[in-house]
C-alpha positions in Angstrom: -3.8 -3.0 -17.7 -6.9 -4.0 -15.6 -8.8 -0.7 -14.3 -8.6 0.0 -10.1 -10.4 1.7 -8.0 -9.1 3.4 -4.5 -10.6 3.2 -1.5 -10.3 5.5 1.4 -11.5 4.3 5.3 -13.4 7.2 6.4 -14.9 5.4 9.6 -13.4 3.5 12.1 -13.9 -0.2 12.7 -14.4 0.2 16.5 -18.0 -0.8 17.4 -18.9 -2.3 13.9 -19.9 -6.1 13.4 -16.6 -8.5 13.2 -17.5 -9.5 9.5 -17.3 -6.4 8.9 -14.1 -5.5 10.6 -12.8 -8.6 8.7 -14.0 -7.4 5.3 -11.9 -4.3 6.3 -8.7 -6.4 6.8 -9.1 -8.5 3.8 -9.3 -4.7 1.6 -5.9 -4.0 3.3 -6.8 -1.4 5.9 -4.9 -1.1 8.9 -5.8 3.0 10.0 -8.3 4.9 9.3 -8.2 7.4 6.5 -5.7 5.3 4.6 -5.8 4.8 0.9 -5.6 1.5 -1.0 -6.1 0.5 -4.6 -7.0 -2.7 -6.0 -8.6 -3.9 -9.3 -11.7 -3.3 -10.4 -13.6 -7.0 -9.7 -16.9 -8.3 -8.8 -15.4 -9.4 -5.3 -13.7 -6.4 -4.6 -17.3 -4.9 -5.5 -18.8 -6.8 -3.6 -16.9 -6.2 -0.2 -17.1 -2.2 -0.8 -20.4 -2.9 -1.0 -20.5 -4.7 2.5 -18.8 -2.0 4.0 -20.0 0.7 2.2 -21.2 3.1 5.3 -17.0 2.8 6.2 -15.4 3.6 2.5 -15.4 6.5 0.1 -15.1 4.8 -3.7 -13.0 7.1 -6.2 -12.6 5.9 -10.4 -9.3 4.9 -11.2 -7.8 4.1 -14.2 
């Protein structure tokens, strides 16, 4: 089984730039402080990484 990480929206999207807001959608967030999980990849990496300032990051298995 391929190791996931979850990601939690701790900021809203209101007032950020529209890539940004778009990166949001594309990671599945509709609400703020929701909870997704999705597999650990370079692009998935890479869009936490856009949004960083928005996300908390935790491990999973």
């Amino acid at each position: 089984m391929a190791k996931t990480i979850r990601i939690t929206q701790i900021k809203s999207v209101i007032g950020v730039p529209p890539l940004h807001k778009k990166t949001m959608t594309a990671l599945g967030f509709r609400r703020t402080y929701q909870t997704v999980e999705k597999a650990d990849t370079p692009q998935v990496r890479g869009m936490i990484h856009q949004v960083r300032y928005l996300v908390r990051v935790e491990e999973g298995k």
